[in-house]
C-alpha positions as MATLAB code, in Angstrom:
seq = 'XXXXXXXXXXXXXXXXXXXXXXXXXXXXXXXXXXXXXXXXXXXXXXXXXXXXXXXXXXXXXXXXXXXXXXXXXXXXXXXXXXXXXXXXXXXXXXXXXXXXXXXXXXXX';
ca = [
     -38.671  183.635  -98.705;
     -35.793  181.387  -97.953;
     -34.842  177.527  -97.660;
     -31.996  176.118  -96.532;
     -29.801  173.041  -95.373;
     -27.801  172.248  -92.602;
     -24.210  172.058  -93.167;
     -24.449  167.861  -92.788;
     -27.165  167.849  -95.670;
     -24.695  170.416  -97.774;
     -22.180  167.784  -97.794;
     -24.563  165.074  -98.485;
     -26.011  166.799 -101.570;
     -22.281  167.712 -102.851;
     -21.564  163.853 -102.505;
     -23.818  162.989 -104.406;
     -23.741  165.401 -107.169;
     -20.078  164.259 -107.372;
     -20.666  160.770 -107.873;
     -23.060  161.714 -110.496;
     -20.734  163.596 -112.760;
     -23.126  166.614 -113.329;
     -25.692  168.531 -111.813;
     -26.379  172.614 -111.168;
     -28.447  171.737 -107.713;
     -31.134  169.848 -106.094;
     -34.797  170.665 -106.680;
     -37.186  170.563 -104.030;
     -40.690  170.481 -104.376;
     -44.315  169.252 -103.100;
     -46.741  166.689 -104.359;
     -49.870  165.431 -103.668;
     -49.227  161.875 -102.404;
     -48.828  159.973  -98.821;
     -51.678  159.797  -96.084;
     -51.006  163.308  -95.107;
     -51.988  164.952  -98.255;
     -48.465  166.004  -99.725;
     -44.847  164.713 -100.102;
     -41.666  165.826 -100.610;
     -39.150  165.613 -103.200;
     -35.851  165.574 -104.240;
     -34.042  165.030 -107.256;
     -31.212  166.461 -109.443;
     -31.269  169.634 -111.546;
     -29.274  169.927 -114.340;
     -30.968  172.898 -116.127;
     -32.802  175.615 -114.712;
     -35.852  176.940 -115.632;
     -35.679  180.541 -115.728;
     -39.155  181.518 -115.349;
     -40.769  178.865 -113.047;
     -37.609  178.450 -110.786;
     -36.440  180.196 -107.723;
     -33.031  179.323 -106.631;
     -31.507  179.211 -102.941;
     -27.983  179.297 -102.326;
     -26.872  177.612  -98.785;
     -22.532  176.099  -98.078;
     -22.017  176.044 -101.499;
     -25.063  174.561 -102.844;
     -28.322  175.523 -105.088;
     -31.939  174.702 -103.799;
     -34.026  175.014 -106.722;
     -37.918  174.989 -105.708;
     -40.288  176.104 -108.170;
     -42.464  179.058 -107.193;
     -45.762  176.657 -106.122;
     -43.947  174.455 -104.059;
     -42.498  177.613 -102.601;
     -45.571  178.482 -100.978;
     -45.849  175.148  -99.313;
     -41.750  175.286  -98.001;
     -40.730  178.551  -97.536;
     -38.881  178.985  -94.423;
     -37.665  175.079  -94.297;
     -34.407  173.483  -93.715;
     -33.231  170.206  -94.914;
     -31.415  168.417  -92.720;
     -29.962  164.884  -93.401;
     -28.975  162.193  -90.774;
     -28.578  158.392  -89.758;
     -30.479  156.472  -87.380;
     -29.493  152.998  -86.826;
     -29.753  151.385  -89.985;
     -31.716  154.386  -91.716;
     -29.802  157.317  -93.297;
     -32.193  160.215  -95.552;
     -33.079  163.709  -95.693;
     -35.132  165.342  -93.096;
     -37.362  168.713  -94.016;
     -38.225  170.926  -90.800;
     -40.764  172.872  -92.638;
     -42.384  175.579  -90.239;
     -45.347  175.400  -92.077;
     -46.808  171.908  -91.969;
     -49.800  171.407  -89.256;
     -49.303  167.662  -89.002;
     -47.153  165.115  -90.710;
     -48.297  161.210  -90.913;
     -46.320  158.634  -88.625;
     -43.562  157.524  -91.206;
     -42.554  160.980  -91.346;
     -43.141  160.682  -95.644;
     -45.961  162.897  -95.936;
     -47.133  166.460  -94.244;
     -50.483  168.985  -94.213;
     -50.511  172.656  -93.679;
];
């Protein structure tokens, strides 16, 4: 079981955790929400939890992803890039089926 990020998104991620000051990683994870069924997250780890956490190391930085959102993103890569005016984090998960037209939401 892997994920990973691009080297773009690696940079991106070690911005940010600079600005902030603090920070072990980023967690990814799953939730039920959007018109697809489930959405991604993102947000800042600053302690790990040892028995619910698995923890990815890719150019320097941790992916934390809890072991049941692990199921739903093994294998994916997090990208991030800028399209005209719009600049975010893109997930190329193998295993969603079909993903709703905004791009915010996926179902496997």
């Amino acid at each position: 079981m892997a994920i990973s990020l691009t080297e773009t998104a690696a940079e991106r991620v070690q911005a940010f955790l600079q600005n902030r000051g603090k920070g072990v990683g980023v967690r990814l994870a799953v939730k039920t929400s959007g018109c697809s069924g489930m959405a991604y997250v993102i947000e800042f780890v600053d302690e790990l939890d040892e028995e619910n956490d698995e923890v990815f190391e890719d150019h320097g930085v941790k992916l934390v992803v809890d072991r049941k959102s692990l199921l739903y993103l093994d294998g994916t890569e997090v990208d991030y890039g800028k399209e005209g005016l719009n600049e975010g984090f893109k997930f190329n998960n193998p295993n969603a089926k079909a993903s709703c037209g905004c791009g915010e939401s996926f179902t496997v």
